[in-house]
C-alpha positions in Angstrom: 0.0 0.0 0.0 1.5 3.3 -1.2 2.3 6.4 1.2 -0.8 8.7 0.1 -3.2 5.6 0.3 -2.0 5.0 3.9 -2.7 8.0 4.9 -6.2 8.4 3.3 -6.9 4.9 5.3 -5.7 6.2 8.3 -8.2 9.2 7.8 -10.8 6.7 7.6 -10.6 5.4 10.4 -10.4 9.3 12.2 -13.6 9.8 10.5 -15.1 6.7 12.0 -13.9 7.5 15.6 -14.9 11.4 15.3 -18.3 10.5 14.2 -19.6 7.9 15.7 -17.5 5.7 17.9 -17.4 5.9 21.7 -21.2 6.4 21.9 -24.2 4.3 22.4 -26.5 5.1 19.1 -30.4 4.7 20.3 -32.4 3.5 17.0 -35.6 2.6 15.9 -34.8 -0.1 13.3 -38.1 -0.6 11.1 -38.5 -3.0 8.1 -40.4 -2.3 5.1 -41.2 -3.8 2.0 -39.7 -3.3 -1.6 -43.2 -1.1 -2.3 -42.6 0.5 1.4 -45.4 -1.3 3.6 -44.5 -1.8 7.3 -43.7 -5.0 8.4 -41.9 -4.8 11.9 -40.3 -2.1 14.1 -38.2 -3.0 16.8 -35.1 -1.1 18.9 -31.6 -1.2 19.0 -28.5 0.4 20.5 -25.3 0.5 18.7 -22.5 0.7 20.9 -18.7 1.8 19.3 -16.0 1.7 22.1 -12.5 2.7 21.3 -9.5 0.8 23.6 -7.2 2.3 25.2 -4.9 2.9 22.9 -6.8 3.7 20.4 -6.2 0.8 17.5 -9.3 -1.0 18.5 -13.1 -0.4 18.2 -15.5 -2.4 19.6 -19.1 -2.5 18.3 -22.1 -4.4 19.8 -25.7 -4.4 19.1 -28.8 -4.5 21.5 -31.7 -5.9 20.0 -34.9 -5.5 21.8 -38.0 -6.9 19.7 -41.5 -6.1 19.4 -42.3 -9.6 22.0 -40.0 -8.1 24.3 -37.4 -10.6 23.4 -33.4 -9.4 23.7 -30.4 -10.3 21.9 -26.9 -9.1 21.8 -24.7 -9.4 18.5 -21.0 -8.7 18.9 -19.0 -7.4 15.6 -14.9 -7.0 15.2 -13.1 -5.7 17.0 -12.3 -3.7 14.2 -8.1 -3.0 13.9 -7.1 0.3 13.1 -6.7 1.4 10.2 -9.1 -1.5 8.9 -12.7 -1.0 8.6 -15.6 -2.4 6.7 -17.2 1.1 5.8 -15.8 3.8 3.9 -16.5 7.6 6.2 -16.5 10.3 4.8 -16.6 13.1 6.9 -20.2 12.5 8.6 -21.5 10.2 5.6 -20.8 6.4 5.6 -21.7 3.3 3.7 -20.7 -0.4 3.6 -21.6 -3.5 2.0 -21.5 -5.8 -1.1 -18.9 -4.8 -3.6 -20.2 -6.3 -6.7 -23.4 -6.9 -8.4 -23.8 -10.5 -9.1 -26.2 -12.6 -10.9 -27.9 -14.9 -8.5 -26.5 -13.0 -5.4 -27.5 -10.9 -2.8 -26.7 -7.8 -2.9 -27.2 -5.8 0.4 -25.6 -2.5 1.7 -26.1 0.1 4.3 -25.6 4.2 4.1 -25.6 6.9 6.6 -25.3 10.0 7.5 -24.7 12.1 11.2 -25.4 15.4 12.6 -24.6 16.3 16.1 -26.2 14.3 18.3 -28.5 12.3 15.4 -27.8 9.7 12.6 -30.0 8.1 9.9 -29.2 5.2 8.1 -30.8 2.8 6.0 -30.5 -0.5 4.6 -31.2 -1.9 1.0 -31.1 -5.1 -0.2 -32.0 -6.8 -3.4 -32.9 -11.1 -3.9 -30.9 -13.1 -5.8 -32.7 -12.3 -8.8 -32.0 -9.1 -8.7 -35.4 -7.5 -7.6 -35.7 -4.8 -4.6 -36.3 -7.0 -1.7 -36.8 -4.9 1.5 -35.6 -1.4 3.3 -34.7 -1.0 6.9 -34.9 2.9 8.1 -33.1 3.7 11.0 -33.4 7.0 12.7 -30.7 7.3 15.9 -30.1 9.2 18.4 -28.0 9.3 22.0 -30.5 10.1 24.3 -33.8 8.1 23.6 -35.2 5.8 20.7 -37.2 7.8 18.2 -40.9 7.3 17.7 -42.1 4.2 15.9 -43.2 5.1 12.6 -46.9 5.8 11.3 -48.1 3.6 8.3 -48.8 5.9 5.6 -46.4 9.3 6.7 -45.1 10.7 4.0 -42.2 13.4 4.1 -43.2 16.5 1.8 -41.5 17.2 -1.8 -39.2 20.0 -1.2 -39.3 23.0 -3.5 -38.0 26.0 -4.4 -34.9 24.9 -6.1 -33.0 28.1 -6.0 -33.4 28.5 -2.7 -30.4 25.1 -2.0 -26.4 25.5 -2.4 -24.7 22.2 -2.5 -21.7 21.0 -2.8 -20.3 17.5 -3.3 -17.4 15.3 -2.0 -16.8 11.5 -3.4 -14.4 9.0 -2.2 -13.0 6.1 -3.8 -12.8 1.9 -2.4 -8.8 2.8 -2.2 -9.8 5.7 0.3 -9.1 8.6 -2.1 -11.1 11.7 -1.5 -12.1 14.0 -4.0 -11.7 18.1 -3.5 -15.3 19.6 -2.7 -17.0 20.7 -6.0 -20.4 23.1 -6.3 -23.4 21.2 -7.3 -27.3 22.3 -8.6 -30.1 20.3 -6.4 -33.0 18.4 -8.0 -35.6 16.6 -6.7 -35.0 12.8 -5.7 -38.0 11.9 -8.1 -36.2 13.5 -11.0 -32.5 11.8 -10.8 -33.8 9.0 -12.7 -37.5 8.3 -14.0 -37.0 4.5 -13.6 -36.0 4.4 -10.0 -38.0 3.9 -7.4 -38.5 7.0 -4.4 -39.5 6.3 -1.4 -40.0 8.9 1.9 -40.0 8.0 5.3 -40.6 9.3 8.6 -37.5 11.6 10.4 -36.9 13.5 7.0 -35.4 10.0 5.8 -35.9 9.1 1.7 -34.4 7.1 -0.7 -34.2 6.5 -4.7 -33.2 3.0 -6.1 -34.2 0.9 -9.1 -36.7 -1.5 -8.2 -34.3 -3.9 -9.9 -30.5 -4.0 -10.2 -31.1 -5.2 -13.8 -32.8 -2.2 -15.1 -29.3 -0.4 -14.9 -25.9 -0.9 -15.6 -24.2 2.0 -13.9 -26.3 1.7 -10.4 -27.1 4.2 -8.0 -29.0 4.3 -4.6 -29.4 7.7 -2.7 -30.6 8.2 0.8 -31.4 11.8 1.9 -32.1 12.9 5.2 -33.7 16.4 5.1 -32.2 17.2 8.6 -33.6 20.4 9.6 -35.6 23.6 6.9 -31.9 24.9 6.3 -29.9 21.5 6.0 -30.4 18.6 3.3 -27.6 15.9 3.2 -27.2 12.9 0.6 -25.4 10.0 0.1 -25.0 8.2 -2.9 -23.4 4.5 -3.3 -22.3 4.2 -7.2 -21.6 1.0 -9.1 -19.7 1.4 -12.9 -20.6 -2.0 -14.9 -21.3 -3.7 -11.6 -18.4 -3.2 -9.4 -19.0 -0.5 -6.8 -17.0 2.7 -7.7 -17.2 5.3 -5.5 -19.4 7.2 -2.2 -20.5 10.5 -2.7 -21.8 13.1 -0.3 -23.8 15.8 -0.7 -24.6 18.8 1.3 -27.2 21.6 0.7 -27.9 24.8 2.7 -30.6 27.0 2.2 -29.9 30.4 0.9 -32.8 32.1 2.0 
């Protein structure tokens, strides 16, 4: 591993530490289906600990189920600078690398903001098809509310109104210098995918099927407050995942 891509690791892993590790993460985890119908909601707190030292993270979940029923699932620990997720800056996203005929393909993306993350998960069947959607709205201090069949987040307008800016880094941990970007409508990046909006300000856009596409793109967007809109897109070139993008928008009003 060369000098520069050390160093880009390394920065990784601060990202992951600055963000999110040495906290207990309070979520509402809620399963819905590929056409987004409710089918369970349960709780659980992720826990990040740093050692000591600082070259270890240790990450356990607490599961508590609609029954009541509890369960504990311990990842890593995780060995600095190695991580499974790519962070950039408060954005992060993990999962399959590849899109594969007859395979799974699965992946989670997120994004923070002071005391608050949002994160879902998308995963497609073996045959390629959109398969379900896990939403999960954290916080530090409490779980967040269990979600309403039916609540819809309003389309955002007013298009002049957002300044973005994008940053995108690579599997090899390269990260790109911050460029200015125009904001559009998740409905509008591409008329084949399918949007979706949640509760907490939480949406995505995917195709319904990994085989409508070759170049494939999901996007989750958590409208955080009136004056801040965040994105983060996971993009696959000719099946191989390519890159992570962020994207950040501040109202100019």
């Amino acid at each position: 591993m060369s000098t520069d891509n050390t160093a880009a690791q390394l920065q990784n892993w601060d990202n992951f530490c600055r963000y999110h590790v040495n906290r207990d993460w309070y979520g509402t985890w809620t399963r819905y289906s590929a056409d987004g119908q409710i089918i369970e909601s349960f709780h659980c707190i992720r826990s990040f600990k740093n050692s000591a030292d600082g070259n270890q993270i240790y990450h356990q979940n607490h599961y508590t189920y609609a029954d009541g029923t509890k369960q504990t699932k311990t990842f890593g620990p995780y060995q600095k600078p190695i991580t499974r997720a790519l962070f950039l800056d408060n954005a992060f996203s993990w999962g399959s690398s590849k899109i594969e005929s007859g395979s799974n393909l699965a992946f989670e993306t997120g994004l923070s903001y002071e005391d608050k993350r949002a994160s879902v998960v998308i995963q497609y069947d073996n045959s390629g098809n959109l398969e379900k959607i896990v939403v999960i709205p954290e916080n530090l201090t409490s779980f967040p509310a269990i979600p309403t069949p039916g609540l819809k987040k309003k389309l955002i307008e007013s298009v002049a109104h957002w300044k973005g800016t994008a940053k995108t880094i690579t599997p090899d941990w390269i990260v790109s210098s911050p460029v200015e970007i125009s904001w559009s409508q998740l409905e509008k990046l591409d008329d084949s995918f399918q949007t979706l909006h949640f509760c907490d300000g939480i949406s995505i856009t995917c195709p319904p099927t990994t085989l409508l596409t070759q170049n494939f793109f999901a996007v989750v967007e958590w409208q955080v407050n009136s004056n801040l809109l965040l994105r983060a897109i996971r993009n696959y070139d000719s099946c191989d995942f390519s890159n992570f993008t962020l994207q950040k928008f501040i109202a100019t009003r």
